[in-house]
C-alpha positions in Angstrom: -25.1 190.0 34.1 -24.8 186.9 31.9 -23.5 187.3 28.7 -21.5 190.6 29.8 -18.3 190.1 28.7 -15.6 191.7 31.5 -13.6 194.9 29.6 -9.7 195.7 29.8 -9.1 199.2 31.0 -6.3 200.9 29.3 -5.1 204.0 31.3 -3.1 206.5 28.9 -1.3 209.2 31.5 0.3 212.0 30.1 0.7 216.2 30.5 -1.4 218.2 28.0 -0.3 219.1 24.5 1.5 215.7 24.7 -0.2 214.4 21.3 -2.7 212.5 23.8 -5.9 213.1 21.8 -3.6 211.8 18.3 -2.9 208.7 20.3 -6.8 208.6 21.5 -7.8 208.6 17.9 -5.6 205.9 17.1 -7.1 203.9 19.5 -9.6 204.5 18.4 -9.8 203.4 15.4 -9.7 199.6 16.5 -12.9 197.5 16.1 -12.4 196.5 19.8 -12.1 199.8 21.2 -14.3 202.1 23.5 -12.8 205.3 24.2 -13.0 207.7 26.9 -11.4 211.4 26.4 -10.6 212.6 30.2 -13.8 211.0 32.4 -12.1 212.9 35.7 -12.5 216.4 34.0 -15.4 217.3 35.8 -14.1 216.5 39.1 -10.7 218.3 38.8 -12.4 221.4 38.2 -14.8 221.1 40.7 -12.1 220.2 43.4 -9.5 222.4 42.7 -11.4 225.2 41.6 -9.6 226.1 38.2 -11.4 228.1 35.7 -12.2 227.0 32.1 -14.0 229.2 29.6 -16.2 225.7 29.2 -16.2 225.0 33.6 -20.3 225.5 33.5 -20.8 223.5 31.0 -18.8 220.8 31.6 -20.0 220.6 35.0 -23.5 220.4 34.2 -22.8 217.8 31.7 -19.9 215.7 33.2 -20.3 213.3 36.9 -17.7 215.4 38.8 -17.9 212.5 41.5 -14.6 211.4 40.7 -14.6 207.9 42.8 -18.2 207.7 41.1 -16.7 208.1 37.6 -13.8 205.7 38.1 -16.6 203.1 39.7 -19.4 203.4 37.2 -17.7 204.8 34.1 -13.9 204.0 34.1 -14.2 200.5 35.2 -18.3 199.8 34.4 -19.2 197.4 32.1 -18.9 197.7 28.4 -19.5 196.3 24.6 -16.1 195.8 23.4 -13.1 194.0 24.8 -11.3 196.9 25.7 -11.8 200.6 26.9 -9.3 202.9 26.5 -9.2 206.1 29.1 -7.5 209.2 28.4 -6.2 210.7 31.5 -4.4 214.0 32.2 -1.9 213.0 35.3 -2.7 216.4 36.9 -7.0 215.1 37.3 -5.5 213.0 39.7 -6.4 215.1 42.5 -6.9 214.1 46.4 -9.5 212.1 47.7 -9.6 209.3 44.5 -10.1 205.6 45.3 -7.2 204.0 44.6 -8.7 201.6 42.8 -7.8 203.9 39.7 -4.4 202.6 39.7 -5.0 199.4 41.3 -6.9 198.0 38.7 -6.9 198.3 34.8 -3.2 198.3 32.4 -1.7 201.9 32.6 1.0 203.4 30.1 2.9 207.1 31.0 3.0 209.5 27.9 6.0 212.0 27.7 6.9 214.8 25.8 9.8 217.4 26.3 8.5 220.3 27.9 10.5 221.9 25.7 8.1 221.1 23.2 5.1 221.6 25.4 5.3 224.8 27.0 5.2 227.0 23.6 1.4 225.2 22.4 0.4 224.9 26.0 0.5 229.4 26.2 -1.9 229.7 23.7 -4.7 227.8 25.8 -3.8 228.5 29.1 -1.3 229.9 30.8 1.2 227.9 31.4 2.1 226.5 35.3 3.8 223.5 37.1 0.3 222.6 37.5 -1.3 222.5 34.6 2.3 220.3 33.2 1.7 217.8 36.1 5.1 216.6 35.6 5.4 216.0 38.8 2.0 214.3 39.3 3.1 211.6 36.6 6.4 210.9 38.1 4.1 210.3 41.1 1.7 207.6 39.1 4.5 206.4 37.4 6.1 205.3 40.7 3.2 204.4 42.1 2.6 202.0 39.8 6.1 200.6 40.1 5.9 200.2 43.9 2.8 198.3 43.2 4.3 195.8 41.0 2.9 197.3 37.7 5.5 198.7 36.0 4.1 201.1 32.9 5.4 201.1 29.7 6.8 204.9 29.1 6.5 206.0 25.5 8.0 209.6 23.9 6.0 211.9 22.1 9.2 212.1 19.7 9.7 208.1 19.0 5.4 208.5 18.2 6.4 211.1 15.4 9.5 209.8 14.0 8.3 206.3 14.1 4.9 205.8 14.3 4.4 201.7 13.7 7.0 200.4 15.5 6.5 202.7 18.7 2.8 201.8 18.4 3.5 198.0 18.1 5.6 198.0 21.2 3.3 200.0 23.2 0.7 197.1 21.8 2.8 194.2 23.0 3.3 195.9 26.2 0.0 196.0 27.0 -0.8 192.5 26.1 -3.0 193.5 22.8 -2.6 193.1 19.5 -1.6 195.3 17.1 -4.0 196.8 14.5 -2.7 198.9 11.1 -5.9 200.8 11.3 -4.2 202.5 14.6 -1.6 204.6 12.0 -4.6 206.9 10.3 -8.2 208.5 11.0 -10.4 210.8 9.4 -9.4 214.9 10.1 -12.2 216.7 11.5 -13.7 216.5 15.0 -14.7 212.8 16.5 -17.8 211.6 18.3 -15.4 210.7 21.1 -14.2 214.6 21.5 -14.7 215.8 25.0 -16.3 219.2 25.8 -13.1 221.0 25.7 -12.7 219.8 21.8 -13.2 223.2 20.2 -10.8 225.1 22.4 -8.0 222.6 22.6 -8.6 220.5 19.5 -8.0 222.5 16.6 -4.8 221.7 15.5 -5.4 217.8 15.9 -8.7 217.9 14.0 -6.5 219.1 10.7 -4.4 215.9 11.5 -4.9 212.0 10.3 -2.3 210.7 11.3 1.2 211.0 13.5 3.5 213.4 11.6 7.4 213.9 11.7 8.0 217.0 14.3 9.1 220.2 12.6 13.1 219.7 11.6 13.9 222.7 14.0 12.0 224.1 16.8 10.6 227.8 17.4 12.6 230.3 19.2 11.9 229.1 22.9 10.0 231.9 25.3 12.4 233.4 27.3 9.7 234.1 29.9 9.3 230.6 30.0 12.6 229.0 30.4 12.5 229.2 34.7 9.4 226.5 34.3 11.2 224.8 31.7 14.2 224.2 34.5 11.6 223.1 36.6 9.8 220.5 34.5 12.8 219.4 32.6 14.2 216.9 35.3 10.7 215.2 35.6 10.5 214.7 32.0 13.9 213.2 32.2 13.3 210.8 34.7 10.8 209.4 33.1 12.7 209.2 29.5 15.1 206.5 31.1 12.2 204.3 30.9 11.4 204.7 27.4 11.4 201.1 25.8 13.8 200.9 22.9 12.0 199.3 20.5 14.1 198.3 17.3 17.5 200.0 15.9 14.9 203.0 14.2 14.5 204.4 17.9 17.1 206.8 18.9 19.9 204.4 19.9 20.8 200.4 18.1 22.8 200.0 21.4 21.5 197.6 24.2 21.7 199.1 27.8 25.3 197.5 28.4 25.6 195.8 31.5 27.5 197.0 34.1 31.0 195.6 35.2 29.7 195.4 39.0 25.5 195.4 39.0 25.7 196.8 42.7 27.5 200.1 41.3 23.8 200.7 39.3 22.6 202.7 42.2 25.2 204.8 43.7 25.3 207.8 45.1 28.2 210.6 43.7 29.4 213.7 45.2 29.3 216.2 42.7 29.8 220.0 44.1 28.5 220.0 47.2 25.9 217.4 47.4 25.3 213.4 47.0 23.3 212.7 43.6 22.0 209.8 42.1 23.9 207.9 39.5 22.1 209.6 36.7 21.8 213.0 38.3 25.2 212.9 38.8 26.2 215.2 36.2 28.8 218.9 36.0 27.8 221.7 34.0 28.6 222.0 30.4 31.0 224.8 31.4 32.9 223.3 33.6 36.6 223.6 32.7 36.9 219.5 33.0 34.2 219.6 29.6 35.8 222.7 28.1 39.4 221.4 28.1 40.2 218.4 30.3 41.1 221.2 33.3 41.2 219.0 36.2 43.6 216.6 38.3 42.4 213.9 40.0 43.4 211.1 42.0 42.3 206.7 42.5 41.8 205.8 46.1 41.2 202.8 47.6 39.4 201.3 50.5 40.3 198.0 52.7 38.4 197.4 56.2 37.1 200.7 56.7 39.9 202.7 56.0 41.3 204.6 53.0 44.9 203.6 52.1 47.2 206.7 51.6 44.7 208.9 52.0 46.9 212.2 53.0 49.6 211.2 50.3 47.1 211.5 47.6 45.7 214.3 48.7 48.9 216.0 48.7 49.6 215.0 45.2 46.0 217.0 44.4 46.8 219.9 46.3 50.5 219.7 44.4 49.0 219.1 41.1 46.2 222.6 41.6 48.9 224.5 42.4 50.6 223.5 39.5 47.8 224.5 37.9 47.5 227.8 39.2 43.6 226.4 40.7 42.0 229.4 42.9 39.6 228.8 45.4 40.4 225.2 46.4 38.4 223.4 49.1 40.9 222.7 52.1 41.8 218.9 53.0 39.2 218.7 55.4 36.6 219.6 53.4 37.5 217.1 50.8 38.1 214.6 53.7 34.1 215.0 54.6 33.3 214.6 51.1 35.2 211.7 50.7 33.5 210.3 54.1 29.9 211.2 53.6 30.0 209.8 50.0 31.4 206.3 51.1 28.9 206.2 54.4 25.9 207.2 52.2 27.0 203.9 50.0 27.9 201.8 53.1 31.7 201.3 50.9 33.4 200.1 53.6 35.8 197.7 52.2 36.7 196.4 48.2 36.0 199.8 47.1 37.5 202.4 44.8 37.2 206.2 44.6 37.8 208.6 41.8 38.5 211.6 43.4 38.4 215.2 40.7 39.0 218.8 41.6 38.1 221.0 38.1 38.8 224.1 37.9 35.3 224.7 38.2 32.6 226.5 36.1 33.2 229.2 33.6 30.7 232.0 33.5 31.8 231.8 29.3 32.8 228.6 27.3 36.9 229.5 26.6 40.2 228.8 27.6 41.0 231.6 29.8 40.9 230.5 33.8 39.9 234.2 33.9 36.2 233.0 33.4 36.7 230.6 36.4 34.9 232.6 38.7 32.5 230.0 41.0 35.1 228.0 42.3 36.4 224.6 42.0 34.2 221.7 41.3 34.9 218.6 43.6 33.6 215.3 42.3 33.8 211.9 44.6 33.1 209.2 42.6 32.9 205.7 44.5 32.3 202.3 42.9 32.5 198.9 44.2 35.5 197.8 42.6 37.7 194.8 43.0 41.5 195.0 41.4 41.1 195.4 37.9 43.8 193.2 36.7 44.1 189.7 36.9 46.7 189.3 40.3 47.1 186.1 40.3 47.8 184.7 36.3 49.2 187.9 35.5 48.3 189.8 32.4 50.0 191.1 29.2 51.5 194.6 27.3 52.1 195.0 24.4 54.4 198.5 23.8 52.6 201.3 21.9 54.1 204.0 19.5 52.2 206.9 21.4 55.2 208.3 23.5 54.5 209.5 26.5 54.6 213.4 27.7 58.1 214.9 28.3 58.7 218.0 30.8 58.9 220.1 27.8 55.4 219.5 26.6 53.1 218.8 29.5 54.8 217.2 33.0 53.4 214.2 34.0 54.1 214.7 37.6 51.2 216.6 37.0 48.1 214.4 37.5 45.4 216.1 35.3 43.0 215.0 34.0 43.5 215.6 30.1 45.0 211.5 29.3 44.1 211.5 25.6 48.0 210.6 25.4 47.5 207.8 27.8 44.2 206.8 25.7 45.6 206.9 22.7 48.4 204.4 24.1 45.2 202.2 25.7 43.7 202.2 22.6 46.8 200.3 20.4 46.7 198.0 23.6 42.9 197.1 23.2 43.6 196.7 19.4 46.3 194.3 20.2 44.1 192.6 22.8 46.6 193.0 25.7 45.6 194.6 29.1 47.6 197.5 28.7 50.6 199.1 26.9 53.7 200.1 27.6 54.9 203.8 27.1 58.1 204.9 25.7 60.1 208.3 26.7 61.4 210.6 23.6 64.5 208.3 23.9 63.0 204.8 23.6 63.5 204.3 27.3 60.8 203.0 29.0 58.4 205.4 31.0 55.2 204.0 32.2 52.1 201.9 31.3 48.9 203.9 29.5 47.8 203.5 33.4 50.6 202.0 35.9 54.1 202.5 36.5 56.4 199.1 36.1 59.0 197.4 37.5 61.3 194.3 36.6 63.5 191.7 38.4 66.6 190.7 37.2 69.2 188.8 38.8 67.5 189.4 42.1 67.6 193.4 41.5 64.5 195.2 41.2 64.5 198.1 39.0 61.9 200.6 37.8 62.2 203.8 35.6 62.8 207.5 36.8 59.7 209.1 37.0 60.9 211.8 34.4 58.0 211.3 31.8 55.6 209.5 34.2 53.6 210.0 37.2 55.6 209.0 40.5 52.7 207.1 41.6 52.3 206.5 45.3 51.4 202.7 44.6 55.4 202.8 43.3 56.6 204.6 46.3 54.6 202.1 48.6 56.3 199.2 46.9 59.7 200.7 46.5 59.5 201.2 50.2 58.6 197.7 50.4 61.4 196.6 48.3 64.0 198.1 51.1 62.2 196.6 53.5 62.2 193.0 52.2 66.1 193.5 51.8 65.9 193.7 47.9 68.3 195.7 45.9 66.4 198.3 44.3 67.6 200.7 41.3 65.8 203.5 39.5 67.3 204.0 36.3 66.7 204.3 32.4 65.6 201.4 31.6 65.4 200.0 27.9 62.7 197.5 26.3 64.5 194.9 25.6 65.3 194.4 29.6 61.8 194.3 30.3 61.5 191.7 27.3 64.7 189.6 29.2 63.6 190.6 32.5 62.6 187.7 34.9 60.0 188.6 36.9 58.2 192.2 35.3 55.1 194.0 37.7 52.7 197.1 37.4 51.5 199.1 40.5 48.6 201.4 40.8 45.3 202.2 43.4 43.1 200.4 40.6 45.3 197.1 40.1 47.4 197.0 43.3 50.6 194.8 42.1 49.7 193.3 38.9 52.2 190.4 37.4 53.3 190.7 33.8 53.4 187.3 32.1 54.3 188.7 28.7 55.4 192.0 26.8 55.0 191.9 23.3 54.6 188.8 22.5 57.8 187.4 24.4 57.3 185.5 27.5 58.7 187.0 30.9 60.5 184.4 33.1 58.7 181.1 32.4 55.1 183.3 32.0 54.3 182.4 35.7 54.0 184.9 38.5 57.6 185.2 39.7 58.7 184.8 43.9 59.7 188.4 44.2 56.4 189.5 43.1 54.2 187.6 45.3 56.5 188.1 48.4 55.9 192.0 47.3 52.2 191.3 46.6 51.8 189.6 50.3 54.1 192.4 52.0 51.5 195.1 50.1 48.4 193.2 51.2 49.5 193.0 54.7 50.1 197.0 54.7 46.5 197.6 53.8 44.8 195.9 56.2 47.2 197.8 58.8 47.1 201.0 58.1 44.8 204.1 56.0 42.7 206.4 57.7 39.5 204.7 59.8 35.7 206.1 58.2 33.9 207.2 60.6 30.9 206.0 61.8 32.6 202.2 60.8 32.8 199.5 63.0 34.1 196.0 61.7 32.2 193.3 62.5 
């Protein structure tokens, strides 16, 4: 009709006892605002048959033609600019037009179940389906895959910061903000639905959003097997949550990641492929209780992984070591290596972080005497090129933080507790240098925080013992290299101030192949270019790669 001015639906979709009539009344109190509190009631009761103390009523009172309701009530016309609609996901039910979604701005409520379950018992008693979790992870995708992504706002960033969650949720939705949204008059509202005096009590004393209570109730322990089941829906959706100033939760952006294509991944973890962020071991996992694990780098050219068996005879070496029990065999790992890279179509310019923990404790301690479910294999795979600059070389500095002798902890072991190698990394990022150099009890050089090394002098090549260092199998790829290419080769104690005078100076590992060196503490090696011997060794490696690893099945080069 002329003159009828066309209304802005705005969809609010949330579980119940999710502070969803507190946010209704704040809607509410906008000049521009009609409000509807659950206009699909009617017809979830009447299709799936549950039973309120108010069903008669309600029915008789409420259209329970859903596709009528979202028609002529939902989307009819209207006074004010906007309408706002609050929905519980789970009245979603079968057999709505989907012109519910279609149409209209949406936003996706969330509160921890946590939070939710304990209020919900004294209504109802509590199910999966009366959460509908699930059926707002449904709408929320949904709504995605249609092109209309919904904001996502916590229950917990409403409480702790009321304004600002409320602004963003404004500007999301394309409306402007009013201050008249932060307070409202206790007592029951004309807008109340049917349902107001059974489920309403608590928000009628209320008039306005309220800090949560500092510490929670004792959680019902005959609750907690639908709190496992509800939690990982309300954690999917969290991921979404905007961050709307430095007062929400976290002042730090989403950092951006070093290879965007490594943002959806799939892990090993156990026995199964997970999602990046499902990709997670237990809190009592011995790799979380005390660094209790050994792991290895591996890396994939052309469809194959180079060194595969020698690695995973350093991580069988390095469990026993350990005294591991129940350790997967080598095939086993082998198919968990090959189903993770297949499942990520990592063919080629890929690495792997391969970890075997000594598994999950059945207590949090020390003792491996707890270990009693096994190890815990985790095969991580990234798309990763070589971390280190190849070609212009990069630079050390030398740390203080020796590295582990024999006596202490032996570093042919390769576990995973590094804080001595990260405390070494750390002096090197403080001194803005790639790496650092590692020192033995002595002063001889050992290692790099991450590499072994090696020098050229004179046309000899030498590198240290591997006494306090890992004997990586990078080093013993290119000291067999070095014998190939008819170069002298020496292992020996070797002091800093030959690697400061050395002429040519190199680091090997899976993640940086052969790296140059172009300057050690501040002194220049050579004339600071990358040095003959290195990049005949460099070429000699490279041409090893792409001849020889173990093929992936399933992968045919093209």
């Amino acid at each position: 009709m002329e003159g009828e001015q066309k209304i802005v639906v705005i969809n609010s979709w949330s579980a119940p006892r999710s502070l969803s009539t507190s946010l209704m009344y704040s809607f509410a109190q906008r000049d521009d605002m009609d409000i509807l509190d659950e206009p699909l009631y009617a017809n979830f009761l009447k299709v799936t048959g549950v039973d309120r103390p108010y069903r008669e009523e309600l029915l008789s009172k409420m259209e329970s033609d859903g596709n009528k309701v979202v028609q002529e009530v939902v989307f009819g016309p209207g006074e004010k600019k906007y309408r706002y609609c609050k929905h519980m996901a789970k009245q979603r039910v079968p057999g709505l037009t989907n012109d519910l979604l279609k149409k209209g701005k949406h936003f996706i409520l969330i509160r921890n179940p946590l939070d939710i379950l304990p209020s919900l018992d004294k209504v109802v008693p509590p199910s999966f389906l009366e959460l509908g979790l699930s059926d707002l992870v449904s709408i929320y995708s949904e709504l995605c895959q249609s092109g209309n992504k919904p904001p996502v706002v916590d229950v917990a960033d409403l409480q702790a910061f009321p304004e600002a969650t409320l602004r963003a949720l404004c500007e999301d939705l394309g409306i402007p903000f009013q201050p008249s949204m932060l307070k409202w008059d206790a007592g029951p509202k004309p807008v109340d639905g049917i349902w107001a005096p059974w489920w309403y009590k608590s928000v009628h004393k209320s008039t306005c959003f309220t800090p949560a209570r500092a510490y929670p109730l004792p959680f019902p322990i005959e609750l907690y097997d639908l709190l496992d089941q509800s939690l990982p829906f309300y954690k999917f959706l969290k991921r979404y949550c905007r961050q709307t100033s430095s007062f929400l939760k976290s002042p730090l952006p989403p950092p951006s990641l070093p290879v965007p294509a490594n943002e959806k991944l799939l892990a090993w973890v156990g026995d199964e492929l997970l999602t990046r962020e499902s990709a997670k071991v237990s809190v009592f996992d011995s790799v979380v209780q005390g660094g209790d694990a050994v792991w290895e780098g591996l890396r994939i050219y052309q469809g194959k992984v180079f060194k595969l068996n020698e690695h995973l005879d350093r991580m069988f070496d390095s469990a026993k070591a350990l005294a591991f029990s129940n350790v997967p065999n080598r095939e086993e790992i082998k198919e968990a290596i090959f189903k993770t890279l297949i499942a990520n179509g990592m063919f080629d310019n890929a690495h792997i972080r391969l970890t075997l923990t000594r598994g999950k404790k059945v207590t949090s301690g020390m003792s491996p005497g707890f270990n009693l479910y096994g190890c815990t294999l985790i095969v991580l795979a990234e798309w990763k090129p070589p971390v280190y600059d190849n070609l212009k070389g990069i630079t050390l500095i030398t740390a203080t933080t020796r590295r582990n002798s024999p006596n202490n902890l032996d570093s042919k072991i390769h576990h995973n507790n590094l804080l001595n190698n990260i405390l070494a990394k750390v002096e090197g990022n403080f001194a803005k240098a790639d790496d650092a150099i590692m020192l033995d009890k002595d002063g001889f050089v050992s290692e790099t925080n991450a590499t072994n090394i090696f020098l050229v002098k004179k046309g000899r090549v030498l590198t240290p013992h591997a006494d306090y260092c890992l004997p990586g199998i990078t080093r013993a790829t290119v000291m067999d290299l070095v014998v190939k290419e008819n170069l002298i080769l020496e292992e020996r104690r070797i002091s800093l101030s030959e690697f400061h005078a050395a002429d040519e100076v190199w680091t090997t590992g899976t993640m940086g192949e052969l790296s140059p060196v172009v300057m050690i503490d501040g002194r220049i090696i050579g004339d600071g270019e990358v040095g003959p011997v290195t990049r005949r060794l460099q070429k000699a490696y490279k041409t090893l790669t792409e001849s020889s690893g173990e093929p992936i099945p399933t992968y045919s080069h093209t």
